[in-house]
C-alpha positions as CSV (number, residue, x, y, z in Angstrom):
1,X,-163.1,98.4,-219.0
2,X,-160.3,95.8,-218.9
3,X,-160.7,92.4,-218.1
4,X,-158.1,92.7,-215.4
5,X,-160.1,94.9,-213.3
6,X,-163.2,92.7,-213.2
7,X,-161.1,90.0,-211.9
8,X,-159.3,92.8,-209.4
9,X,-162.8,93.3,-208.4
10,X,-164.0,89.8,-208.4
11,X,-161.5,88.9,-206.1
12,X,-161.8,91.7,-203.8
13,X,-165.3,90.5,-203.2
14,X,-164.3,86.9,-202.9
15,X,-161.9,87.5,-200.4
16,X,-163.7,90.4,-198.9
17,X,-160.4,91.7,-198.9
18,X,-158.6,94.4,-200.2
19,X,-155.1,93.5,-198.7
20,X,-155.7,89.6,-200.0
21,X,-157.1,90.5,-203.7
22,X,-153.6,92.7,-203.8
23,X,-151.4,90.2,-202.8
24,X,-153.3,87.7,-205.1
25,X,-152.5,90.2,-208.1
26,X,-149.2,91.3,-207.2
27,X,-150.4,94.8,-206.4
28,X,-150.5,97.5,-203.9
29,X,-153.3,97.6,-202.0
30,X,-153.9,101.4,-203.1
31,X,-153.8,100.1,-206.6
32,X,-156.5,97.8,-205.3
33,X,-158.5,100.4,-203.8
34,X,-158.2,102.8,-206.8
35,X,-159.4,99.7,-209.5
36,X,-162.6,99.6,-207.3
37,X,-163.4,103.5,-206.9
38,X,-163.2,103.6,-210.5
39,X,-165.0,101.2,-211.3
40,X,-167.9,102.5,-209.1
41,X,-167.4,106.3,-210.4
42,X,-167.7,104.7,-213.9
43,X,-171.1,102.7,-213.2
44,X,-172.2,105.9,-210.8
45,X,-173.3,103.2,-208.3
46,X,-171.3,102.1,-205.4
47,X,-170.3,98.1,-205.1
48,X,-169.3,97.8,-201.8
49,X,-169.4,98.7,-198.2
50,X,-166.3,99.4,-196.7
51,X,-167.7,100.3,-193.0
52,X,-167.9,96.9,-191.6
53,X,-165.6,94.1,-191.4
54,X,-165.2,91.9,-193.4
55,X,-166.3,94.9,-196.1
56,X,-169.8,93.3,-198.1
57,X,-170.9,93.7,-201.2
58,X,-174.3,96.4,-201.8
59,X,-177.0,94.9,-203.1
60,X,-176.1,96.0,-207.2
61,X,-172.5,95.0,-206.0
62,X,-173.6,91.5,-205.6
63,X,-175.4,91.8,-209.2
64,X,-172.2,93.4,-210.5
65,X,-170.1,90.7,-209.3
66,X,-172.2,87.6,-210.1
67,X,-172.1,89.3,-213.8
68,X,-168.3,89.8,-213.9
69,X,-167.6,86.3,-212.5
70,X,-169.7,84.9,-215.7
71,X,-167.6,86.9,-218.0
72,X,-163.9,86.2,-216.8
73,X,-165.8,82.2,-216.6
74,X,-166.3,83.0,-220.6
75,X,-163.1,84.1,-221.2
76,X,-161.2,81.9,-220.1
77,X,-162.8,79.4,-221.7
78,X,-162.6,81.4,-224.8
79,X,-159.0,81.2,-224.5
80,X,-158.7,77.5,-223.1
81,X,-160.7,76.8,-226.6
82,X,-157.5,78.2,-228.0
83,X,-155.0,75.7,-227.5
84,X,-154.8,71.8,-227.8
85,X,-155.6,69.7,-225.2
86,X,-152.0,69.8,-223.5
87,X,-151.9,73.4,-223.3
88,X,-151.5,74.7,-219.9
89,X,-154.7,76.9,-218.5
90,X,-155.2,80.5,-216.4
91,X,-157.6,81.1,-214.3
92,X,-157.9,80.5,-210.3
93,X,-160.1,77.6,-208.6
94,X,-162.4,79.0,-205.6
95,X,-163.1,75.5,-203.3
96,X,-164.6,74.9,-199.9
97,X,-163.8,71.4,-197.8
98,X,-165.2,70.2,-194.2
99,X,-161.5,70.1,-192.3
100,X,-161.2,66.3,-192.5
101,X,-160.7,65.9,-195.8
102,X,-156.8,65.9,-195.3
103,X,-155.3,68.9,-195.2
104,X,-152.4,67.2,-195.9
105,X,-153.6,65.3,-198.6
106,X,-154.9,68.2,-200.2
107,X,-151.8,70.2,-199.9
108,X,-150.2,67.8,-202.1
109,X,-152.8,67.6,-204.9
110,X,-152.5,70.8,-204.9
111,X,-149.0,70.8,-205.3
112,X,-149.5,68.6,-208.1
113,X,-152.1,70.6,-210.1
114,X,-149.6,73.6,-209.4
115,X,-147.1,71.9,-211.4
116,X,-148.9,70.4,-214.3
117,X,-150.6,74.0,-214.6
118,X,-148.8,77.3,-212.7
119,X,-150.6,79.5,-214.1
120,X,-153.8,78.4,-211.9
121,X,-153.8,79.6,-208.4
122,X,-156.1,77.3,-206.1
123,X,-157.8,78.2,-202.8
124,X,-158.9,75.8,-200.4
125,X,-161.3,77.1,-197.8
126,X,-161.6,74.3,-194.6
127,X,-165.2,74.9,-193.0
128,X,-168.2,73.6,-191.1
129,X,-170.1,71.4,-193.0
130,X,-172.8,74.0,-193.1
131,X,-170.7,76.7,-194.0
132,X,-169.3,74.5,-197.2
133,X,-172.6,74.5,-198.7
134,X,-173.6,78.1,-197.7
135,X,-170.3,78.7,-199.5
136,X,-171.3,76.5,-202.7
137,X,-174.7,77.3,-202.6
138,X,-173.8,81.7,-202.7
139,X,-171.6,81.2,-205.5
140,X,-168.0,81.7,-203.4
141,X,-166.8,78.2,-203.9
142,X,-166.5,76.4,-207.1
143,X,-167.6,73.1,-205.6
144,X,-167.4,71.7,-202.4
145,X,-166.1,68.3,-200.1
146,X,-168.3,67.0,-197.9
147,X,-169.0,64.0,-195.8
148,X,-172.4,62.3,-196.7
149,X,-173.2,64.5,-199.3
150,X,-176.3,65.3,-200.4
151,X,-178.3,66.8,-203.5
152,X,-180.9,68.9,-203.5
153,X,-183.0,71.3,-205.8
154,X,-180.3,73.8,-206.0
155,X,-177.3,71.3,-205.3
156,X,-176.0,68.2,-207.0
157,X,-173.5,65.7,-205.3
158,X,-171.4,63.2,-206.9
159,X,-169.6,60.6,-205.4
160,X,-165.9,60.9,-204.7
161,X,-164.9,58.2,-202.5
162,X,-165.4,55.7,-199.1
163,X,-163.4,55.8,-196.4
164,X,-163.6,53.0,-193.6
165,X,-164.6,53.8,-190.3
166,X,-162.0,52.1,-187.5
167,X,-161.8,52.2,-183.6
168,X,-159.6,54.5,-182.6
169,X,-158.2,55.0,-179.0
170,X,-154.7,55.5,-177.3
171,X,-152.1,52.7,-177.6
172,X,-152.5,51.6,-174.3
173,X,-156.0,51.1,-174.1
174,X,-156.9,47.1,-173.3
175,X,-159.3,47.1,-177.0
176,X,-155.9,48.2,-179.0
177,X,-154.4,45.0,-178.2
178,X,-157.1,43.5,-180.6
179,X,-156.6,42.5,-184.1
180,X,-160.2,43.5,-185.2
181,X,-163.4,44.8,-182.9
182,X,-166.9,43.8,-182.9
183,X,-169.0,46.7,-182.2
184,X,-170.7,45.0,-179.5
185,X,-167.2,45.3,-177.6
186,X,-167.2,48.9,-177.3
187,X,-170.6,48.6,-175.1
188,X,-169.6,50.7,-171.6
189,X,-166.8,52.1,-173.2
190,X,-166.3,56.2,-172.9
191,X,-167.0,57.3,-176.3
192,X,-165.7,60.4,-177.5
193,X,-168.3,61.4,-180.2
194,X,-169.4,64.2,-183.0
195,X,-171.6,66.7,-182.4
196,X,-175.1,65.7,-182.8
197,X,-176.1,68.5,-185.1
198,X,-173.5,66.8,-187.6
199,X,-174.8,64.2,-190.3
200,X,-172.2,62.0,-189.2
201,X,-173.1,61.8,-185.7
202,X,-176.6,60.6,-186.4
203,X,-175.4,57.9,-189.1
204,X,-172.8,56.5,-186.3
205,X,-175.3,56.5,-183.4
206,X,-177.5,54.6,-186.0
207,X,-175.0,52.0,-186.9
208,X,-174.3,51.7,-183.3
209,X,-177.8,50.8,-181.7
210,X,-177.9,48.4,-185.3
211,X,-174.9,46.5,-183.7
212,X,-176.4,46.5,-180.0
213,X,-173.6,49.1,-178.9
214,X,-174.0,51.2,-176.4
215,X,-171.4,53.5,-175.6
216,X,-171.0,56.2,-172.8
217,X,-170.5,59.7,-174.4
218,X,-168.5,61.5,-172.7
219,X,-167.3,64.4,-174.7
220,X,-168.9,65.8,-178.5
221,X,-166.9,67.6,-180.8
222,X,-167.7,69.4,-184.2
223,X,-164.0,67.9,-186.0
224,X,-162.3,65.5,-186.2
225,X,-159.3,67.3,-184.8
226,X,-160.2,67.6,-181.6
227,X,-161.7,64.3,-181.3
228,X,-157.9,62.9,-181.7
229,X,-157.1,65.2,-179.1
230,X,-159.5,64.2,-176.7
231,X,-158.8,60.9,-177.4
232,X,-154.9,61.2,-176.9
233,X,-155.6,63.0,-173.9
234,X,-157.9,59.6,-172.4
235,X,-161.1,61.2,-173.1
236,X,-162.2,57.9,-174.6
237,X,-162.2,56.1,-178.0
238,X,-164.2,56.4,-181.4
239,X,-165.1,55.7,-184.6
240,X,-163.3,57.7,-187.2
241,X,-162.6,57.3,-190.6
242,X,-158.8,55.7,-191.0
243,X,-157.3,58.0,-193.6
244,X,-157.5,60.4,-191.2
245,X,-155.6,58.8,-188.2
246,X,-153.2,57.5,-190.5
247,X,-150.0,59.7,-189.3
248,X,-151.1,59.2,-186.0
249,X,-150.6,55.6,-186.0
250,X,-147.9,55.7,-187.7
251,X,-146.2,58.3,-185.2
252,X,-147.7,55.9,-182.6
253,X,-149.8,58.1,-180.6
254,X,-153.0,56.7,-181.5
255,X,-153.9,53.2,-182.1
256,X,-156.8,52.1,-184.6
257,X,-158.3,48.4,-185.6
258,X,-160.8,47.8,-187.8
259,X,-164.4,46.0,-187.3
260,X,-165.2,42.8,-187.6
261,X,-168.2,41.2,-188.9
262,X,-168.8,44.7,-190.2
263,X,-168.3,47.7,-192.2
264,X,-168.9,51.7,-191.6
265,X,-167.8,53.7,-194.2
266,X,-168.2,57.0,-194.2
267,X,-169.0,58.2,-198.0
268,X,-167.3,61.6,-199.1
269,X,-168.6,63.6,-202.2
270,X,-167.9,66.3,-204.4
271,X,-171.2,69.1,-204.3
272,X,-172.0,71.8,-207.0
273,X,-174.2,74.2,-207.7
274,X,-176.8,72.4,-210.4
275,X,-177.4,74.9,-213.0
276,X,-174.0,76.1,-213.1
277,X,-171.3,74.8,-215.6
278,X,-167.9,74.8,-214.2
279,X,-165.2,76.1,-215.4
280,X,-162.4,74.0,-217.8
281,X,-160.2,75.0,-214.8
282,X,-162.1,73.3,-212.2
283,X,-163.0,70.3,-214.1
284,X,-159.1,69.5,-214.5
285,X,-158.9,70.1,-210.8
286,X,-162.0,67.7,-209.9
287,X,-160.3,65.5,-212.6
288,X,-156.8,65.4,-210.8
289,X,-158.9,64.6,-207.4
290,X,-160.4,61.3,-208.9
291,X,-157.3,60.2,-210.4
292,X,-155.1,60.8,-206.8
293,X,-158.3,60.1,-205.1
294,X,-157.8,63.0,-202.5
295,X,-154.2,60.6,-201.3
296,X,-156.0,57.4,-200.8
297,X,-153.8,56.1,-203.0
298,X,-151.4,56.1,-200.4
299,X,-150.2,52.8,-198.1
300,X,-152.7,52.3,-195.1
301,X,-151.6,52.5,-191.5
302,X,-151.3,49.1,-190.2
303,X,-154.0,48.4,-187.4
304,X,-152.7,48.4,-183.7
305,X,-149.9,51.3,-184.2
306,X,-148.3,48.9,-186.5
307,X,-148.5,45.5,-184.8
308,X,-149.3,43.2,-187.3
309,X,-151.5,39.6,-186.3
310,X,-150.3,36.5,-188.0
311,X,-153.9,35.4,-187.3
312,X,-156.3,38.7,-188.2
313,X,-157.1,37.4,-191.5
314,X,-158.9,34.7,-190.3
315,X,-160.2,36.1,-187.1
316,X,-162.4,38.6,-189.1
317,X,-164.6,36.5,-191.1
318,X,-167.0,38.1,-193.5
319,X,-167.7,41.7,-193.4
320,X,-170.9,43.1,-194.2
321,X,-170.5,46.4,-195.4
322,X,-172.4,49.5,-194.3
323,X,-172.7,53.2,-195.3
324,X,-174.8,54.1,-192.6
């Protein structure tokens, strides 16, 4: 059986998608279909369920599949052997990322890797914490981003990078006239705040009873997103990490100033199955990441929707930093 068809198949049960595995392949979708039945006629078992939707793998479909994504893992490693260590590499990179990570930011890294190697076709999959390690932990994702990652038995994390935590609220709000907030200034103010079930949620409401703030929660939210919404909208204000209300400051429909006598950072983190090597493909990938640093590299909004403060350098004193 050609290699071709395992990875026809592989991504069919990836995508759970017969439509997306075609387009991914530049084929029909009939050509698609006709790979799979022949593959099953040929093992005389049947891979996968077609009734509901998305279609699912059978139990032996799930064992064929974890098999075949080992081998076309092999062989392209058998073939990145091959060349030096400038030559370009095949294969595709399966990743999963909570929805704050930048989509942006990512777009362009992705751009980047695109043009240091076309060959490799990346997919980004923006999820639910939870669902970014169900997806890492079942074998659909490569690797995963997540905020305050964590390892576990089955599950290794390794650092990526910090991103500071800053008030943010609409330009017109009194505490965006400020060049720097003490967290005991946002006592009585209507906070607009994560979910609790989220990780960050409970390391925010910690740092905030730490600094003797307390804040009126007026609406929760599961992303980052919406929060900016809400906040736009004159929900309230929070604390969210500054990369990510960065064109928003700029654009001037947000406002965001950092803490003084204080640091939150909120840590983000590459997780990865632990037993399982990845593939020269990814690694590049995770390599490119650290070197762009996910678009941190980038120039930082100034606090205040631009304002600058001829005195904010010596208004804020020493910081003591915090990862919650």
């Amino acid at each position: 059986m050609q290699l071709e068809a395992l990875k026809v198949f592989c991504d069919v049960a990836r995508c759970k998608s017969f439509s997306q595995a075609a387009a991914d392949n530049d084929l029909s979708q009939s050509a698609v279909s006709q790979i799979v039945i022949l593959l099953e006629r040929r093992l005389g078992v049947k891979l996968i369920s077609r009734a509901p939707r998305p279609l699912q793998l059978t139990p032996l479909g799930r064992m064929y599949y974890d098999g075949c994504k080992k081998l076309i893992h092999q062989y392209q490693e058998l073939e990145a052997s091959l060349h030096d260590a400038e030559a370009r590499i095949e294969g595709s990179i399966q990743a999963a990322a909570i929805y704050s990570v930048g989509l942006g930011d990512m777009g362009q890294l992705v751009e980047r890797f695109a043009a240091l190697q076309p060959k490799v076709k990346v997919h980004i999959e923006y999820l639910h914490p939870d669902r970014v390690y169900e997806q890492v932990l079942g074998g659909t994702a490569d690797f995963g981003l997540v905020s305050f990652p964590r390892s576990t038995r089955e599950l290794l994390a390794m650092p990526w990078r910090e991103e500071e935590m800053v008030v943010t609220c609409t330009p017109g709000h009194p505490l965006a006239r400020l060049p720097g907030i003490r967290p005991q200034q946002l006592t009585g103010e209507r906070y607009v705040a994560f979910d609790f079930g989220l990780v960050i949620r409970r390391q925010v409401d910690r740092f905030l009873r730490r600094q003797g703030a307390a804040v009126v929660v007026t609406h929760e939210f599961d992303n980052i997103e919406t929060i900016k919404k809400a906040i736009e909208a004159g929900a309230g204000l929070a604390l969210l990490p500054e990369p990510t209300v960065r064109r928003e400051v700029q654009a001037g429909t947000l406002a965001a100033s950092p803490l003084i006598g204080c640091r939150l950072l909120r840590p983000l983190g590459i997780i990865k199955r632990r037993h399982h090597q990845l593939s020269q493909t990814a690694k590049r990938f995770l390599e490119l990441l650290h070197k762009g640093n996910g678009g941190d590299n980038a120039e930082p909004a100034t606090p205040n929707n631009g304002r600058k403060h001829r005195h904010q350098r010596r208004t804020r004193g020493p910081r003591k930093k915090s990862t919650v």
